[in-house]
N, C-alpha and C positions, 0 to 999 in steps of 0.2 A: 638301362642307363649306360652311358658311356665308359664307364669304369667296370662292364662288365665285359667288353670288346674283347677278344683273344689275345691281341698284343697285349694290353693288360697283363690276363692272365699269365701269358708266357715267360713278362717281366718280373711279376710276382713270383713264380715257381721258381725261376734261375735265381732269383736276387734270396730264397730260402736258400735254396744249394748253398751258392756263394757263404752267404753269413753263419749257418752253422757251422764249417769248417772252419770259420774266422770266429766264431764264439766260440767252442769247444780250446779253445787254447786262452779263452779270454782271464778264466781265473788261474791258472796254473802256470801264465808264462814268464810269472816272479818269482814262483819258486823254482821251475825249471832254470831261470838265468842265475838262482842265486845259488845253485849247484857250481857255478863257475867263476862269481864273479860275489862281490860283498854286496849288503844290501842298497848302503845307498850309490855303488855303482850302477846296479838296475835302472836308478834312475837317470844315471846319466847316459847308459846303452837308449834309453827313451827319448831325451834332449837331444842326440846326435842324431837317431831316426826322424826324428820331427822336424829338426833344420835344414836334414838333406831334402826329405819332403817338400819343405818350405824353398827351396833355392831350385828344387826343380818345377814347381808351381810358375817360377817366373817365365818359362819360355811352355809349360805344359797346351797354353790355348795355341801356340801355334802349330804343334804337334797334331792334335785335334782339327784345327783347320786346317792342315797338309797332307794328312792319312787319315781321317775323321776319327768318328769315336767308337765308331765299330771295328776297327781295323787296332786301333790299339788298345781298345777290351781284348780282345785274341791273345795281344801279345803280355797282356798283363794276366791273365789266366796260365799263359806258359810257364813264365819265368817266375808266376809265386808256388806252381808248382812243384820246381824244379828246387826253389827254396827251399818246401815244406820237405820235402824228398831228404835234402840237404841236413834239413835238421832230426831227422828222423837216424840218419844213418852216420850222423858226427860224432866225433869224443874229444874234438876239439876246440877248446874254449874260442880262439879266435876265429874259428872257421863257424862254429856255432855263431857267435855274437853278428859274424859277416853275414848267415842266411837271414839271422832276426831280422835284421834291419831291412835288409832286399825285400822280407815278406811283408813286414811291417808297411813299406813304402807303398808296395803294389795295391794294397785293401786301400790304402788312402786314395787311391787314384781311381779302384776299381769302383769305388762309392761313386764318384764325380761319377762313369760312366753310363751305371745308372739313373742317375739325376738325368743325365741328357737322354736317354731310351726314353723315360718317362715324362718328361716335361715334354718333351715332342708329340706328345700324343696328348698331353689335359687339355683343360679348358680352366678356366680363371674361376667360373659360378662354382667349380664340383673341387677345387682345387684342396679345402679341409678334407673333404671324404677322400679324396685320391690318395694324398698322402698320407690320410694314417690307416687306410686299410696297407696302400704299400711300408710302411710302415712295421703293423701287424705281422706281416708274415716273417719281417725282418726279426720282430719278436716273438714271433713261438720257434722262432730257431733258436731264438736264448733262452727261451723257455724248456729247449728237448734238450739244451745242451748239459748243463747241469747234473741229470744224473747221468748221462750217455758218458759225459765225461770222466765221474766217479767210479763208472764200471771199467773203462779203457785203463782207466790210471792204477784202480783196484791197490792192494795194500801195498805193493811193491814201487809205489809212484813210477810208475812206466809210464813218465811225462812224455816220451818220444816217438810213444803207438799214437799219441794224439796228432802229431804231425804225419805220419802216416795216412791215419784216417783223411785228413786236409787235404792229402793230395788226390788221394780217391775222389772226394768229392767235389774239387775242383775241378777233377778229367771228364768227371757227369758233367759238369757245368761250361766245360769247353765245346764237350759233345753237342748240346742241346744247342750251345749259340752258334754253331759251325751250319747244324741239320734246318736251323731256321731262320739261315742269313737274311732271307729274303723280308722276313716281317722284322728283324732288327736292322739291317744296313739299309736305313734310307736316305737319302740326300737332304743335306741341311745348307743351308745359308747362316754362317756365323757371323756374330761382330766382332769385328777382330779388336779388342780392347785388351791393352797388355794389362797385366796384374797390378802395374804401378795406377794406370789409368779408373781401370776397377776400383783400387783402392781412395783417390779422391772422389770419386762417385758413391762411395759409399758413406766416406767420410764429410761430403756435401749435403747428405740427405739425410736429415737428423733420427727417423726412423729405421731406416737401413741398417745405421751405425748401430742404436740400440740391440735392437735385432743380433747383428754379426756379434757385438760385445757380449753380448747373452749367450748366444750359441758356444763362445770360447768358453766363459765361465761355466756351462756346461760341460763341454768337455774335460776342462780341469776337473769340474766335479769324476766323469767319470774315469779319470785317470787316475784319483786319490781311492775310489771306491772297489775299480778293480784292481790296484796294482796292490795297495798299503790294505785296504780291507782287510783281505784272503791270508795276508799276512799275520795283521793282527789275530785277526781269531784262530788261524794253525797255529801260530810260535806262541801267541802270551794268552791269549783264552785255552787254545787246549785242545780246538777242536778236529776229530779228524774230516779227511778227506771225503767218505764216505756222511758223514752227517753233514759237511759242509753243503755237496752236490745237493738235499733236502731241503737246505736253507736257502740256496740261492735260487732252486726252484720257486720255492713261494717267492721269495725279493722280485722274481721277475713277472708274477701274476699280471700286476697293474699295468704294464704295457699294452697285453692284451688284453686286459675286461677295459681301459678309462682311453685310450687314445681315439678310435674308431668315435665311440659316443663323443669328444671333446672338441673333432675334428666338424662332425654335423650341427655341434653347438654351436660351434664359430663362424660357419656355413649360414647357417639359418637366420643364428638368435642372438647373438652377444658379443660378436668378437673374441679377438687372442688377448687384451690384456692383461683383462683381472684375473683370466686361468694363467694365464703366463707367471705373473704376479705372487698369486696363491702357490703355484708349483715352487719357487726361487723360497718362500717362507717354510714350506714343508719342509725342503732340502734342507734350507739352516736348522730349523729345530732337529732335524733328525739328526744331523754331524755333533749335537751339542748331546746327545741323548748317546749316542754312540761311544762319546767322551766318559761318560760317565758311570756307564755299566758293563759289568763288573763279570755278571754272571756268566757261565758254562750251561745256560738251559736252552738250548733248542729253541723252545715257542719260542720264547723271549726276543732271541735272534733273529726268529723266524719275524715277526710281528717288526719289528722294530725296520729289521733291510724292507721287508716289502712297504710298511710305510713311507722309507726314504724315496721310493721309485715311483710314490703315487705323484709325486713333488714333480720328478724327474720325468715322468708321464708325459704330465700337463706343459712343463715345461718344453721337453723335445713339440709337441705336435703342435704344440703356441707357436714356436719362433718358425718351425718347418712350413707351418700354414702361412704365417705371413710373410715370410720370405718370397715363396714362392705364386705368391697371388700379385706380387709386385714386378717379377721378370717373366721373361719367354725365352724359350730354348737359346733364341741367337744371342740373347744376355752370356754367352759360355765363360766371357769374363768374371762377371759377377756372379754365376754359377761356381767357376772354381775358386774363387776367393773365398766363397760364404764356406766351402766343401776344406776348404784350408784352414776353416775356425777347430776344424778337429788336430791340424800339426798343430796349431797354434796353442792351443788351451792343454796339449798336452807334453809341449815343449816347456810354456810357464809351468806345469806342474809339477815336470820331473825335475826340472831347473831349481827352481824353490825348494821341492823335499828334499834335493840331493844337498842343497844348503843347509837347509835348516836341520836335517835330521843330525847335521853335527853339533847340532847347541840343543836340542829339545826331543824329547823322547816321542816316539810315533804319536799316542791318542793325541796330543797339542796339534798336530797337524789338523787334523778334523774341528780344532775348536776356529783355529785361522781361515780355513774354506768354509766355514759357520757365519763368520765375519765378514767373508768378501761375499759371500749369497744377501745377505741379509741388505747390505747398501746397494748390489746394484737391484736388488726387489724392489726398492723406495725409488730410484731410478728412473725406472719403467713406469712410474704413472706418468711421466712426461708422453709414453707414445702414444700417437692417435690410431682411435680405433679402427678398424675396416666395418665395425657396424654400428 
């Protein structure tokens, strides 16, 4: 099958590289920031990342179309390097908070760049299986990361070996695209559709919009789960670092046992909406369940996170399937708009808790992103299916 072709492969292997040195700081980069800065600061260091993001998205497709998207993958492998390096060897609050943001930026853009590596090579028919096996590997790097990360960090929270590590494996991951330009830098033909443009296009197509709207609320989901989670259960459950790394192992199982299978379902048999649908209702029950327990047990945590991500499963390979069975590579407009639902969802989220955390104590958080999953779930029976 076509999804077994080299370039494939090659896409897959780099895009593991890449995401485990970007997951391995995923649960500890709130408590590393809040060594320097108060809690709901953290959230506003995240809103400042996500707007710069955001304001550099508006000229990003040109960039791409005047040095392509090989040429500045390169240069976004550098300079997040040079960040992670940065934060590994600082003691300075504003020089720290200045590499976050640089690193934070770069992952945002380095996503887009494999969106465009890999849509230049699908096909439309295979377009569920492509995506969630590429998908997959992006999650058994979240899957290694957890305890990998628990041992770096070890009892002395030596938060800043982890950004160490990041830069290691971002220089594998320079390496490998440099030694095989040849099957990554190929010529493309983009549409040049500025961000503004993209966005009445998306806002025209009542499907799309769904889609894009979904994807943010996603990412908000996953910006209350990694950022205030990790929190909650170190500061007011209790738990440590070492048991946490066990729990979030299991949380991330369902990535890789339900995405793959959900992607050939949609493929084949049923379409994205009612999984899509079913995923947005898990996620609300599980914020409301999270709300309300109490306990310091392990399983309990353990059963409880990875239920939440069966939600979050479904839902990522729902909207990623049908997103991408609607464009092609030279879409790079609406390629980076939909890739901008992650500034976006996690700019509303650090925006919000950095509000709200001054009127209502953390768990309420969880019951209001309970609230906003649950309406746009009922939402989405409006989208038409692809099967």
């Amino acid at each position: 099958m076509v999804r077994n072709n080299k370039r494939f492969q090659l896409i897959y292997i780099l895009f593991f590289i890449v995401v485990i040195g970007d997951a391995l700081t995923g649960y500890i980069q709130s408590s590393y920031l809040n060594q320097y800065v108060s809690l709901p600061t953290v959230g506003l260091i995240f809103s400042v990342a996500s707007l710069i993001a955001l304001l550099i998205a508006l000229f990003y497709q040109r960039l791409i179309v005047k040095f392509n998207n090989y040429n500045l993958t390169i240069l976004l492998f550098l300079i997040a390097t040079l960040a992670n390096f940065w934060l590994y060897t600082s003691h300075s609050g504003p020089l720290v908070i200045t590499a976050f943001i640089i690193r934070y930026i770069c992952f945002i853009f380095i996503a887009t760049s494999f969106d465009l590596f890999l849509e230049r090579i699908s096909t439309d028919c295979q377009t569920g299986s492509i995506r969630t096996i590429f998908m997959t590997w992006g999650n058994l790097a979240w899957l290694a990361s957890p305890l990998l990360m628990s041992w770096i960090v070890g009892v002395n929270n030596n938060y800043q070996a982890i950004y160490l590590t990041g830069s290691i494996l971002l220089l594998v991951a320079l390496a490998l695209t440099i030694y095989k330009r040849r099957e990554l830098n190929q010529p493309t033909v983009y549409q040049e559709h500025s961000l503004v443009k993209s966005l009445k296009l998306i806002w025209q197509k009542r499907d799309l919009r769904l889609i894009w709207r979904s994807a943010i609320l996603l990412n908000f989901f996953y910006f209350i789960v990694s950022i205030y989670v990790p929190i909650h259960l170190y500061q007011t459950v209790g738990l440590s670092w070492s048991n946490l790394g066990i729990i979030f192992t299991i949380m991330l199982l369902p990535f890789v046992l339900f995405e793959i299978p959900a992607g050939i379902i949609a493929d084949k048999y049923l379409g994205e909406k009612e999984m899509l649908m079913t995923g947005h209702f898990i996620m609300a029950l599980a914020m409301v369940l999270i709300f309300f327990t109490t306990t310091d047990n392990l399983l309990a945590w353990g059963a409880l996170l990875f239920f939440s991500r069966i939600g979050a499963a479904l839902a990522e390979a729902m909207q990623e399937t049908y997103f991408y069975k609607q464009v092609s590579v030279k879409d790079v407009g609406l390629i980076n708009l939909f890739r901008r639902s992650t500034s976006l969802g996690w700019l509303i989220g650090a925006t919000l808790t950095f509000i709200l955390l001054s009127f209502v104590a953390l768990p309420h958080i969880f019951m209001i992103l309970a609230t906003v999953l649950l309406i746009n779930a009922f939402s989405l029976h409006n989208l038409i299916d692809t099967k």
